[in-house]
C-alpha positions as CSV (number, residue, x, y, z in Angstrom):
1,X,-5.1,19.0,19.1
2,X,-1.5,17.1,19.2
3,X,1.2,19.7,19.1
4,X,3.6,19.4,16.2
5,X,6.8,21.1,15.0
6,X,6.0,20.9,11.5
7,X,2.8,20.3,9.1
8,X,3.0,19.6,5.8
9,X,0.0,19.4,3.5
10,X,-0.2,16.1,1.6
11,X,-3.7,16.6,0.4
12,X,-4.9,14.9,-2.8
13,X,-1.9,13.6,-3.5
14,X,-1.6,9.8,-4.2
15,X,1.5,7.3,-3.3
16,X,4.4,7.9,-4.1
17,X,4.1,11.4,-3.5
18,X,3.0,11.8,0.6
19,X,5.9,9.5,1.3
20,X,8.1,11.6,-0.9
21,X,7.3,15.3,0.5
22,X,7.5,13.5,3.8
23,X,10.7,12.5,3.5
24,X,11.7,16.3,2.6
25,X,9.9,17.9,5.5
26,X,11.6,15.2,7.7
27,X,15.0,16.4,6.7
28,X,14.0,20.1,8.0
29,X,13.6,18.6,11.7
30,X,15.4,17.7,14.4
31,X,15.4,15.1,16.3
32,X,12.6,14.4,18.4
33,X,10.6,16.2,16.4
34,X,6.9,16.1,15.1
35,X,5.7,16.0,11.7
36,X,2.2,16.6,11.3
37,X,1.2,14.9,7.6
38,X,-2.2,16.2,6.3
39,X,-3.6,13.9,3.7
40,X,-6.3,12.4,2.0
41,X,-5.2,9.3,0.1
42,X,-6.7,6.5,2.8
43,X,-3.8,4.6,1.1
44,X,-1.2,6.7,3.1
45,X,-1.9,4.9,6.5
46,X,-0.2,2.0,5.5
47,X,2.2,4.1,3.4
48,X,3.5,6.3,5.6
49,X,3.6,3.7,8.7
50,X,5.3,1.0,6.8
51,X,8.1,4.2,5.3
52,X,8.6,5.8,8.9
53,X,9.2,1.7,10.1
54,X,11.8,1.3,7.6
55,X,13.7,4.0,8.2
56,X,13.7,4.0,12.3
57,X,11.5,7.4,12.6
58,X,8.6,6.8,15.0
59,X,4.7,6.4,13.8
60,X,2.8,7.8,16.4
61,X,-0.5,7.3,14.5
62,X,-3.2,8.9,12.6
63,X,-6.5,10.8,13.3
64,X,-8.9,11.2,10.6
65,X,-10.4,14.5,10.5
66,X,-13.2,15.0,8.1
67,X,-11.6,13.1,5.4
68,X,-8.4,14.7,6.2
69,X,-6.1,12.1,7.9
70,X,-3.4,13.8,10.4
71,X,-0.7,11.9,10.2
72,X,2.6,12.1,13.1
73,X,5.9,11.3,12.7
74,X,8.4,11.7,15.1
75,X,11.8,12.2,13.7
76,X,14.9,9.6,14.9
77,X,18.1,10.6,14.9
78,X,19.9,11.1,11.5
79,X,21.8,7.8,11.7
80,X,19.0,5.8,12.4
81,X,17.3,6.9,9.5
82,X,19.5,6.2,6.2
83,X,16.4,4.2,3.9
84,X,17.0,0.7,2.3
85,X,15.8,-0.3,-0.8
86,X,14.4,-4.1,-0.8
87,X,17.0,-5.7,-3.3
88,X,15.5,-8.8,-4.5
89,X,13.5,-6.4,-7.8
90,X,12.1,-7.9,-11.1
91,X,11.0,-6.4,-14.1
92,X,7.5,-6.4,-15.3
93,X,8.8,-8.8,-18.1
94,X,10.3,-11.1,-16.1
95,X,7.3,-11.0,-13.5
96,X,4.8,-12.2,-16.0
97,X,7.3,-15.2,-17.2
98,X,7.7,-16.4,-14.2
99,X,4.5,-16.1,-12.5
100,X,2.9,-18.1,-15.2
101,X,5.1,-20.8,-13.3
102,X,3.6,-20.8,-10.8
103,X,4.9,-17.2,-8.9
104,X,1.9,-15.4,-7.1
105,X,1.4,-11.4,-8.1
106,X,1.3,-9.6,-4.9
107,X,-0.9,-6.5,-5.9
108,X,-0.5,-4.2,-1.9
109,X,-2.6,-1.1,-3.6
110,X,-5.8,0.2,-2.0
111,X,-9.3,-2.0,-3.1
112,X,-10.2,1.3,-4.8
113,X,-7.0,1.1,-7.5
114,X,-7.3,-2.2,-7.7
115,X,-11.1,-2.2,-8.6
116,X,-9.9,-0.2,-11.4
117,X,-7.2,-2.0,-13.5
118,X,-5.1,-4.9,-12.3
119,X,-3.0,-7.4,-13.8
120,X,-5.3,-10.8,-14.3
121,X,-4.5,-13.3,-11.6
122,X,-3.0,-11.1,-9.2
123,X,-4.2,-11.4,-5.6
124,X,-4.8,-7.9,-3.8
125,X,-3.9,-7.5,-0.2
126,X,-3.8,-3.7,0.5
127,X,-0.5,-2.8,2.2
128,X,-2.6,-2.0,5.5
129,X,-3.8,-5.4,5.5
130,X,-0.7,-7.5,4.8
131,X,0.6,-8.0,8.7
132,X,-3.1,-9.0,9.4
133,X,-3.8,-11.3,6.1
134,X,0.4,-12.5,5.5
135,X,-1.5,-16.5,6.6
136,X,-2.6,-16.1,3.3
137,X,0.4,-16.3,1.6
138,X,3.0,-19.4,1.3
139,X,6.8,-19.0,2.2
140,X,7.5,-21.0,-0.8
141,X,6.6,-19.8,-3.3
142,X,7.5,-16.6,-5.3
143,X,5.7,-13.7,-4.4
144,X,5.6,-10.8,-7.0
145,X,4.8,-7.6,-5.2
146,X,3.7,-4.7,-7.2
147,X,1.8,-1.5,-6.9
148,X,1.7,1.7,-9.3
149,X,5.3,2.8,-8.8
150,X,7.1,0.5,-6.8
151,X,7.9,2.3,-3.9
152,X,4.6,0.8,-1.8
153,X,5.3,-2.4,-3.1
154,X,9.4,-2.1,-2.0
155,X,8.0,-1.4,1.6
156,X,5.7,-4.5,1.5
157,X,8.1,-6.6,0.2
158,X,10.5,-5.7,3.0
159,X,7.8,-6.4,6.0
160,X,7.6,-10.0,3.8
161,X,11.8,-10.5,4.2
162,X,11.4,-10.0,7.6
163,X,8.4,-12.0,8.4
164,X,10.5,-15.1,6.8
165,X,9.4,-15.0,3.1
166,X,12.6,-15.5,1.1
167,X,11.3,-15.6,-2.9
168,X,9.8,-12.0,-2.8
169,X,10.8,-9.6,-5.5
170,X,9.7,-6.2,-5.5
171,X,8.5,-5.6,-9.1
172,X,10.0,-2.5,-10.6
173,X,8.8,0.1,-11.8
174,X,5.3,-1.1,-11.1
175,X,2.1,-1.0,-12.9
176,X,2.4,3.0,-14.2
177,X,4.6,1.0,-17.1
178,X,2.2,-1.7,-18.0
179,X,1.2,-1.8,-21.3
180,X,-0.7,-5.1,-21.2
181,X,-4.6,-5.4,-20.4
182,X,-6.1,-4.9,-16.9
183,X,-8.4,-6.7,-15.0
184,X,-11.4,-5.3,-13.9
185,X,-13.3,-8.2,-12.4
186,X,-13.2,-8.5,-8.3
């Protein structure tokens, strides 16, 4: 049993909402800390990785627990941890305009969500798989990155700025506001 300072029970809840209750429960350590997270969206490995990354806390890693991943977090100083929002967005409109020039629709959610409903075209790399799978993609071209709020999809499209891809937008406010037909061919 790893020793933690705080746990917080993320259970059943889906992105954006681990990263967000995490972020709260963060604010009530100190630093050094450990946040235990306890959930059971598999997408939250990537999630709350990529999030703790961004913001300077440390990921110490997960153990999965009879379906129950343990998620810890150890909390960085204050300073360190002020969160940046990837500023290159684009709006669904905008996304579907230009992508039929050529751009490529990033789709980071989990096989699961995708399986269910996605835009036509778009090529899914889970968030958890991008560092292992970013060959796939080309530095010149426009990459579309979306997901089902746009908070997974601004952490994805971050890790792409900084691995040298400079026409990413992060599509806002993802694919909870599309209206248009989904996908459900693999």
């Amino acid at each position: 049993m790893i020793k933690a300072h705080l746990q917080l029970d993320a259970k059943g809840m889906s992105c954006p909402m681990p990263i967000v209750k995490t972020k709260k429960a963060m604010s009530d350590l100190k630093d050094g800390q450990i946040l235990e997270v306890q959930a059971t969206d598999k997408g939250s490995v990537a999630d709350l990785k990529a999030w703790a990354e961004s913001v300077g806390h440390q990921y110490i890693g997960t153990i999965d627990e009879n379906e129950v991943l343990l998620h810890y977090i150890r909390k960085s100083s204050d300073e360190e941890s002020e969160e940046k929002a990837f500023q290159q967005t684009i709006s669904m409109e905008e996304m579907i305009n230009r992508a039929s020039s050529g751009g490529l629709i990033l789709d980071v959610r989990e096989e699961a969500e995708y399986a269910f409903g996605h835009i036509h075209g778009s090529l899914s790399i889970p968030m958890g798989e991008l560092e292992n799978r970013i060959i796939e993609l080309e530095k010149d071209k426009e990459i579309f990155v979306i997901c089902r709020t746009g908070t997974r999809s601004d952490l994805a499209a971050q890790k792409l700025d900084e691995k040298g891809f400079t026409k990413v937008y992060n599509v806002i406010p993802g694919l909870s506001s599309w209206n248009g037909d989904l996908s459900k061919k693999i």
